[in-house]
C-alpha positions in Angstrom: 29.4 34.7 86.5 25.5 33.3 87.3 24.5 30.9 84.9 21.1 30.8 83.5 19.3 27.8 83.2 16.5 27.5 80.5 13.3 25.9 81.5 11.0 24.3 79.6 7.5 25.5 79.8 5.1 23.0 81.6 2.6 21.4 79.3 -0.9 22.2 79.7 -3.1 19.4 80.3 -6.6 19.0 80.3 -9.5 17.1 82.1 -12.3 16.2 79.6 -15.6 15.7 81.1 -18.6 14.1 79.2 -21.8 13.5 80.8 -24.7 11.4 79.4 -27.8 10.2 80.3 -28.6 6.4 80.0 -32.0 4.7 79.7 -30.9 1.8 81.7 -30.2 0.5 85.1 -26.1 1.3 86.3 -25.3 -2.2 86.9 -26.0 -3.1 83.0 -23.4 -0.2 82.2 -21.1 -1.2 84.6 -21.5 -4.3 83.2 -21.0 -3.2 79.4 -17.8 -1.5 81.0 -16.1 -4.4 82.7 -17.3 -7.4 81.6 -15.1 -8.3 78.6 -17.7 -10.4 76.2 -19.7 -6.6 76.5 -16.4 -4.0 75.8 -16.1 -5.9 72.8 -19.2 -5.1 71.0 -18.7 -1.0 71.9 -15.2 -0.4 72.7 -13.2 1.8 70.2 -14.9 5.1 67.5 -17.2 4.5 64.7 -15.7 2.0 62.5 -13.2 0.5 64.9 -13.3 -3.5 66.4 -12.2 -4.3 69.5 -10.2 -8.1 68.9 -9.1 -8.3 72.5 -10.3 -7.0 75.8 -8.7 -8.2 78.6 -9.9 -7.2 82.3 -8.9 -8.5 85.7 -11.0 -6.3 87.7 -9.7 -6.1 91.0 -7.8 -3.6 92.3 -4.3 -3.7 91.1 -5.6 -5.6 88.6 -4.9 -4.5 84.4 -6.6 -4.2 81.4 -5.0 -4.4 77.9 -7.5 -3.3 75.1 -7.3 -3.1 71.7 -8.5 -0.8 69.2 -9.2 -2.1 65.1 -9.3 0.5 62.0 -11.1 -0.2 59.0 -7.6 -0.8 57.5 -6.6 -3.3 60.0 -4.1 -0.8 62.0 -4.4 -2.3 65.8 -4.0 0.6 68.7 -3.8 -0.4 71.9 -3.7 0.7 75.9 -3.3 -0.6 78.9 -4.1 0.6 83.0 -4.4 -0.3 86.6 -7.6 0.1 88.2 -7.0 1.9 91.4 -10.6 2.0 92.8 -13.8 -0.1 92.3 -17.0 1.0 93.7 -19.6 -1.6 92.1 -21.8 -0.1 90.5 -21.4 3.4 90.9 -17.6 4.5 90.3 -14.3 3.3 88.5 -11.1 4.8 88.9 -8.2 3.6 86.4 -5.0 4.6 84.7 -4.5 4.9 81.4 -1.3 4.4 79.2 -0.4 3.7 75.4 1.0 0.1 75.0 2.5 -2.3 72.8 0.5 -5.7 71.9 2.7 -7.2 74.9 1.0 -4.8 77.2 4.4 -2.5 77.3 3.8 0.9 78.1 5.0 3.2 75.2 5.3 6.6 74.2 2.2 9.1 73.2 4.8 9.8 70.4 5.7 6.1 69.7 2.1 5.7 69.6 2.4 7.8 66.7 -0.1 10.8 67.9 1.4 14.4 68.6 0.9 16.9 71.2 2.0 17.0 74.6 0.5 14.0 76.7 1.2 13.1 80.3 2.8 9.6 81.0 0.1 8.3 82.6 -3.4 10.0 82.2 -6.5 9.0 84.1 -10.1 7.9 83.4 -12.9 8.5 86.3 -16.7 6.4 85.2 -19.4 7.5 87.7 -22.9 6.3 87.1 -26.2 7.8 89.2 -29.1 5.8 88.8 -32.1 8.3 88.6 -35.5 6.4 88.2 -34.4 3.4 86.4 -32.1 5.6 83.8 -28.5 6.8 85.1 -26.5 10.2 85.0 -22.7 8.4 83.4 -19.9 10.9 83.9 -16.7 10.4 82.1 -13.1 12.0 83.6 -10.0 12.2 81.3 -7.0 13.7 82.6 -3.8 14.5 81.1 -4.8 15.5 77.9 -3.1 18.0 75.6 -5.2 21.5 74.4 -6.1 21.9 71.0 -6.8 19.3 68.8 -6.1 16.2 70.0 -8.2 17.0 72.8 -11.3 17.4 70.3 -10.1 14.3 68.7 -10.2 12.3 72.0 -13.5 13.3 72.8 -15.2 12.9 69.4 -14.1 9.1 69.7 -15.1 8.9 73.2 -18.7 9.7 72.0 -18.8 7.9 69.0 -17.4 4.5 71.5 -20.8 6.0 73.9 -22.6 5.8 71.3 -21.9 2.1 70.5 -22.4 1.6 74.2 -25.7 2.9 73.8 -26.8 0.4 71.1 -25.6 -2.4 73.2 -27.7 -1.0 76.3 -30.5 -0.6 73.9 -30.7 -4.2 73.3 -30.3 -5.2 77.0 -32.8 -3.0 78.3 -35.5 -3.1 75.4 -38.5 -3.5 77.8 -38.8 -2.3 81.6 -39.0 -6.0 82.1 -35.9 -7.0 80.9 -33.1 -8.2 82.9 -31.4 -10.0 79.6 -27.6 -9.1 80.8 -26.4 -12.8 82.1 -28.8 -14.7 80.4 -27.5 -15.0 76.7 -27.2 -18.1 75.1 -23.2 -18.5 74.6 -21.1 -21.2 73.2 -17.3 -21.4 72.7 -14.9 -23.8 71.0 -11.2 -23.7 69.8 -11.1 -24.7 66.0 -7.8 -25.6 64.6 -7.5 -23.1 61.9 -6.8 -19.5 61.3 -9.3 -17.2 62.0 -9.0 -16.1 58.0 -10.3 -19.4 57.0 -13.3 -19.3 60.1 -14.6 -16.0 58.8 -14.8 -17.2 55.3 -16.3 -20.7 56.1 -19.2 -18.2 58.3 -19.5 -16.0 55.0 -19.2 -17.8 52.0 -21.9 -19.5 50.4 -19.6 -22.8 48.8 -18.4 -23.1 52.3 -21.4 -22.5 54.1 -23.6 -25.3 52.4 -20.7 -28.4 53.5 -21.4 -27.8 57.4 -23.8 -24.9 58.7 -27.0 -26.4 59.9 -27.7 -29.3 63.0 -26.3 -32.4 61.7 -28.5 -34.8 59.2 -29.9 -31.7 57.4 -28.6 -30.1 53.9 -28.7 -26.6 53.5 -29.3 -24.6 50.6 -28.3 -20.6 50.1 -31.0 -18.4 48.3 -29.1 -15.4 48.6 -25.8 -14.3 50.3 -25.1 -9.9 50.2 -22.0 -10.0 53.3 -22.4 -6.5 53.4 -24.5 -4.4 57.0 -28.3 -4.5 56.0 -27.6 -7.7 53.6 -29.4 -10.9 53.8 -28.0 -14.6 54.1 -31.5 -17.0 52.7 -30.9 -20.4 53.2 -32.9 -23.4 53.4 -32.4 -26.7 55.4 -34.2 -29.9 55.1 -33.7 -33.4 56.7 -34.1 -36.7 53.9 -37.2 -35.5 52.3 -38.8 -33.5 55.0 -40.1 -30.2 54.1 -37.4 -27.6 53.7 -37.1 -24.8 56.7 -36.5 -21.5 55.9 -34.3 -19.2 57.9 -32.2 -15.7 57.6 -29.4 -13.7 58.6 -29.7 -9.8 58.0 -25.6 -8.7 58.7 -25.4 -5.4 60.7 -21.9 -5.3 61.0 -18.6 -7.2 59.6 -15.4 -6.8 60.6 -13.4 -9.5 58.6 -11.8 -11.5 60.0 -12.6 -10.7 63.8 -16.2 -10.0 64.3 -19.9 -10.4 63.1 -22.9 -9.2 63.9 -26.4 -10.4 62.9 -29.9 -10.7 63.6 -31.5 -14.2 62.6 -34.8 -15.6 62.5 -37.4 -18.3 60.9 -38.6 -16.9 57.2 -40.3 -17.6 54.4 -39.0 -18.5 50.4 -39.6 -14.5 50.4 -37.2 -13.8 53.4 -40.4 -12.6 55.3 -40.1 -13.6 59.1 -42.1 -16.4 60.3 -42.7 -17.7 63.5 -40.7 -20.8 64.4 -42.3 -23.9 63.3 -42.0 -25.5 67.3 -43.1 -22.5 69.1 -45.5 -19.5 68.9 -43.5 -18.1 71.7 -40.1 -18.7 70.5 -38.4 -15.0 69.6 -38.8 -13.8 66.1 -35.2 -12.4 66.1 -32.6 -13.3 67.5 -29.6 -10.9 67.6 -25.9 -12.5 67.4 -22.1 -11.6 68.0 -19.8 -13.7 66.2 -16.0 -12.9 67.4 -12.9 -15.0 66.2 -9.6 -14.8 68.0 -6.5 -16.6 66.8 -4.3 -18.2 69.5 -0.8 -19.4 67.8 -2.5 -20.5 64.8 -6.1 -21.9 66.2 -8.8 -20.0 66.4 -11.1 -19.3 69.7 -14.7 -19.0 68.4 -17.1 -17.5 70.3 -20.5 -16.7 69.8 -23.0 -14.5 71.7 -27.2 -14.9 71.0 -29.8 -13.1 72.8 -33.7 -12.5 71.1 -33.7 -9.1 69.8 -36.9 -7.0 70.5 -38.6 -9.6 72.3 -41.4 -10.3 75.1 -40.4 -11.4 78.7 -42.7 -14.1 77.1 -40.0 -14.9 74.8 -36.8 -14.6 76.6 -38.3 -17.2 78.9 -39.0 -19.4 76.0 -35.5 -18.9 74.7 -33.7 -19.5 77.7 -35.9 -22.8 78.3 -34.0 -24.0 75.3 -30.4 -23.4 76.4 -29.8 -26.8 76.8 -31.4 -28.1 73.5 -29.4 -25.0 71.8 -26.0 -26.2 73.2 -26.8 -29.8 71.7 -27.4 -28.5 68.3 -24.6 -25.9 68.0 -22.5 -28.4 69.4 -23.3 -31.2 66.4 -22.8 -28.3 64.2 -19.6 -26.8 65.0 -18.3 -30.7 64.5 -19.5 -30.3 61.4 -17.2 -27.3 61.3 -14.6 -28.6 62.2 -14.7 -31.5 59.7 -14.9 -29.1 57.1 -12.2 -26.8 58.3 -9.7 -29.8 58.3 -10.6 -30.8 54.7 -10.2 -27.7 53.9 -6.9 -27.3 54.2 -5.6 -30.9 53.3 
């Protein structure tokens, strides 16, 4: 007697395609894609951090990236690139993971539909007149509505790209990608305790500010489009103004804000030691706990500035890294009181 044997129909898988157009050279998106201090300020929807983006960039190399609700729900993924044509095409794999990098299920992931085990992403970028054609390929995706899903957060993570390139490219003079003021330290406390120290006026007035001067808070609103006022004066100099105006916070991982030189009023001013100094300056915090220290790192660049200014405010790198330096000691005084 034959026997029958029941197949299973094949699942029917999809390649998404988005194209864009970018106002900015390839090698700043290629840059925003693969340099990890970039993916962090874009990667992930509307709403979502990005708390780790790892990238060995090589081929054979991994990432591990991972994704941050608004309720603190981490989702993460991991590939292998497979081909690396600087700047103009990336080719690499793309799997749902564990925090361990540990490839896991679509279902343990917790999404339906029917996924291949390994899907695929394609970036192309075609520089056309100083603004470049980006194409985006994503295989092995389900029909229906996890399809739409993926490709609603794939533009909303463009468009986040597309604020990041706005601020790199914000003249035809620019070349700002490489030349941002960074500094980095590992502070031995949680990241909890960082974030609040960076965001709380009674913790903000026992260290923030170069060392020798007091600071005093005229207003603190932590919330995007909020202002941080503060003061700081040295003996019984005259006080200096500055502010903070928050555009995004993601406790206790990230924040973003622009700062400048103000007025009592909170009306931007000029630095008081240079007309050419930037009148903003725009500013990634990110906070990263590593078995129960935290890795700070902060990101400054001058936000909507001349090629006047950027030269200014990389002539004062050096003087920059002495002050921050004096201050995050100041930090880290207060950060060990703080939890006698």
């Amino acid at each position: 007697m034959a026997q029958t044997i029941e197949t299973l129909p094949t699942p029917q898988l999809e390649e998404l395609v988005i194209t864009r157009t970018f106002d900015a050279p390839a090698a700043a998106i290629w840059q925003a894609w693969t340099n990890p201090d970039y993916l962090v300020q874009w990667w992930g929807p509307k709403g979502f951090t990005s708390p780790v983006c790892y990238v060995d960039l090589r081929v054979g190399g991994e990432y591990l990236f991972c994704m941050r609700s608004s309720e603190g729900q981490d989702y993460w993924s991991k590939g292998v690139y497979k081909e690396i044509q600087e700047p103009v095409r990336l080719v690499a794999t793309d799997c749902f993971s564990d925090a361990q990098g540990n490839t896991i299920s679509p279902a343990d992931a917790g999404l339906p539909g029917d996924w291949a085990d390994e899907l695929e992403v394609t970036l192309t970028l075609e520089e056309q007149n100083g603004k470049t054609l980006f194409t985006l390929q994503h295989k092995g995706l389900p029909n229906g509505e996890m399809r739409e899903m993926t490709k609603a957060g794939w533009n909303e993570s463009l468009d986040k790209l597309q604020e990041v390139l706005a601020l790199e490219v914000s003249s035809p003079e620019s070349s700002s990608i490489g030349q941002d003021f960074e500094i980095t330290c590992v502070l031995d406390a949680p990241k909890e305790l960082v974030f609040k120290a960076w965001t709380e006026a009674d913790r903000l007035n026992q260290w923030y500010g170069p060392q020798g001067f007091t600071l005093g808070v005229g207003k603190l609103e932590l919330k995007p489009g909020g202002i941080f006022l503060y003061s700081m004066q040295a003996g019984n100099g005259p006080k200096l103004w500055g502010k903070f105006v928050f555009q995004e916070i993601a406790a206790p991982d990230q924040l973003v804000y622009v700062n400048s030189f103000s007025d009592e009023e909170a009306t931007t001013t000029r630095a008081p030691f240079s007309e050419t100094w930037p009148l903003e300056m725009w500013n990634l915090l990110t906070l990263t706990e590593e078995n129960g220290k935290t890795r700070l790192h902060l990101r400054s660049r001058p936000h909507n500035a001349s090629p006047e200014e950027k030269a200014t405010f990389e002539a004062g790198f050096t003087s920059m890294q002495k002050g921050f330096a004096g201050t995050l000691e100041q930090l880290e005084t207060y950060l060990k009181k703080a939890q006698e």
